[in-house]
C-alpha positions in Angstrom: -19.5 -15.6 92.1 -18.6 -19.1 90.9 -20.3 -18.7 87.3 -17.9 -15.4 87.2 -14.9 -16.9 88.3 -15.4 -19.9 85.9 -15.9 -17.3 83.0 -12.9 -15.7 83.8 -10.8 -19.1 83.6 -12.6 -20.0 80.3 -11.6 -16.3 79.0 -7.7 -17.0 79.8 -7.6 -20.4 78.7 -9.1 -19.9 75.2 -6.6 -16.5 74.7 -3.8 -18.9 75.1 -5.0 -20.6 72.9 -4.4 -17.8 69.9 -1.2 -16.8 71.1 2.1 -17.0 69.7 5.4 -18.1 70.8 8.0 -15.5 69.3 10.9 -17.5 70.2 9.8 -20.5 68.3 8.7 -18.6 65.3 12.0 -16.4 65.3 14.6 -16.9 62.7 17.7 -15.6 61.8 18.3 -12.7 59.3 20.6 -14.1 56.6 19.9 -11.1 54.1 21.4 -8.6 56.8 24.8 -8.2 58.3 25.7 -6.4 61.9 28.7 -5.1 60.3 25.9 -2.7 58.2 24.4 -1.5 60.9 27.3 -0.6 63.4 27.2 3.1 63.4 26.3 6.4 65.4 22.7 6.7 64.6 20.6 10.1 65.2 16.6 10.4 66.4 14.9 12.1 63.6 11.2 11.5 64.5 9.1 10.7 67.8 5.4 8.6 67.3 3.0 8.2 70.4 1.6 4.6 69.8 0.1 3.8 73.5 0.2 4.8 77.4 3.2 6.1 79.2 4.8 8.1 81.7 6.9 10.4 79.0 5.4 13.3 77.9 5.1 15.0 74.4 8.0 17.4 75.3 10.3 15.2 76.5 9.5 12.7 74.2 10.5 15.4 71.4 13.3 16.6 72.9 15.3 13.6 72.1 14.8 14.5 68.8 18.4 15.1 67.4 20.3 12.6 70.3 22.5 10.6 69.2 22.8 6.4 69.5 26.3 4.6 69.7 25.5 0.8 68.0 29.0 -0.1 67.9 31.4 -3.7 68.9 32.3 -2.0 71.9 29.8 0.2 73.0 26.0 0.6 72.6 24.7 3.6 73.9 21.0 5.2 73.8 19.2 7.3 76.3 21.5 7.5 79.7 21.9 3.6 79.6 25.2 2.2 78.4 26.9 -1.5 77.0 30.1 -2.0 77.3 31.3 -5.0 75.3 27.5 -6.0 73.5 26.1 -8.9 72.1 23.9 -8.3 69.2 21.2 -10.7 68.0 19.7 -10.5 64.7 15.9 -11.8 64.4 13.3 -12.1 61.8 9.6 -12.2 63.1 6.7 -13.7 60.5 3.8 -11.4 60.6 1.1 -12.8 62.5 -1.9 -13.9 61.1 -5.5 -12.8 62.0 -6.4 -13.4 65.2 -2.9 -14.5 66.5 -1.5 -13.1 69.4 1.6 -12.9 70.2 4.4 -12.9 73.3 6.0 -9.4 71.9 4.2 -6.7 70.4 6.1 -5.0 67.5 5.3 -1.8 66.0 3.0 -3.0 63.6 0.5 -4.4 66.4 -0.1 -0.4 66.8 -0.4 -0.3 63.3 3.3 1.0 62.5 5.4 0.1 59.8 2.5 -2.5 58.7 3.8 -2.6 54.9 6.8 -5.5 55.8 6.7 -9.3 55.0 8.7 -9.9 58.1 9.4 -7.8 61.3 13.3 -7.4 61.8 14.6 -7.1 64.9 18.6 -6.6 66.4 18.5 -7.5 70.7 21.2 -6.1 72.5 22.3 -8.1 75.3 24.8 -6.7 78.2 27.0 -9.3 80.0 24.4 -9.8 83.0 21.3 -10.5 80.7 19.9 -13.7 80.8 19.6 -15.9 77.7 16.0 -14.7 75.5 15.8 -11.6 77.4 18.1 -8.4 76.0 18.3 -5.4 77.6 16.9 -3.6 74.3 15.6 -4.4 71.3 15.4 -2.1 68.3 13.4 -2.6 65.4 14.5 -2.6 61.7 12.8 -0.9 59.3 13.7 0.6 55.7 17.4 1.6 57.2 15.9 3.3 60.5 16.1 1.9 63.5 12.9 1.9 66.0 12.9 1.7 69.8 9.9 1.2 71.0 9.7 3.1 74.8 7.3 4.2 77.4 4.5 4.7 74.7 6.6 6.5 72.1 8.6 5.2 69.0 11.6 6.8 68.7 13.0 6.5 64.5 16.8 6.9 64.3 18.5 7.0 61.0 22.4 6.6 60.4 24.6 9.6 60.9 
């Protein structure tokens, strides 16, 4: 029982020991503006990349919906911001054998052609500092939310 036990603790100390502090290896994203990407958005395409409690049809039946990123308003699903804050962050891709604190899209092997993964967090009023309420990835002019095992691609309307 002991020689399990001290296995176990050996197995979580060395992990931390590959893993990755996103916030300290976040930047800013210079090349892009919010100003571009304030608009009404539309999802055009549904991916199953792990476990969840949303199934296939309803997953697809967002298809079409429309998402408000706006000064005022951000809007997706049923869940609404009044008066966001937006966030702009660039993520380095992780080398072999890193782990890190968030898990983009391309840890599921999505979008893997990037140099950098590009992320806008949307904060609401209440939020704490570091943690938004959403965050939506960039990628080649869509944005990706990444929810209960599905990623949902939205391009601008």
């Amino acid at each position: 029982m002991v020689r399990c036990f001290l296995i176990f603790m050996l197995g979580l100390i060395s992990a931390g020991c590959f893993a990755v502090d996103d916030n300290k290896a976040r930047s800013s994203c210079a090349e892009i503006s919010l100003n571009e990407l304030y608009s009404s958005y539309k999802i055009f395409d549904v991916v199953k990349y792990g476990g969840g409690w949303t199934t296939e049809a309803s997953a697809k039946d967002r298809i079409g919906k429309e998402i408000i990123v706006e000064r005022e308003t951000f809007k997706v699903r049923d869940f609404v911001i009044s008066n966001p804050s937006y966030e702009l962050s660039c993520y380095p891709l992780l080398k072999e054998g890193e782990v890190a604190v968030n898990r983009w899209s391309n840890f599921y092997g999505f979008g893997s052609n990037r140099t950098s993964i590009k992320v806008m967090h949307v904060y609401d009023e209440d939020d704490v500092a570091d943690e938004p309420s959403i965050n939506l990835e960039l990628v080649n002019g869509q944005l990706w939310e990444m929810y209960d095992g599905w990623i949902y691609k939205m391009k601008p309307l």
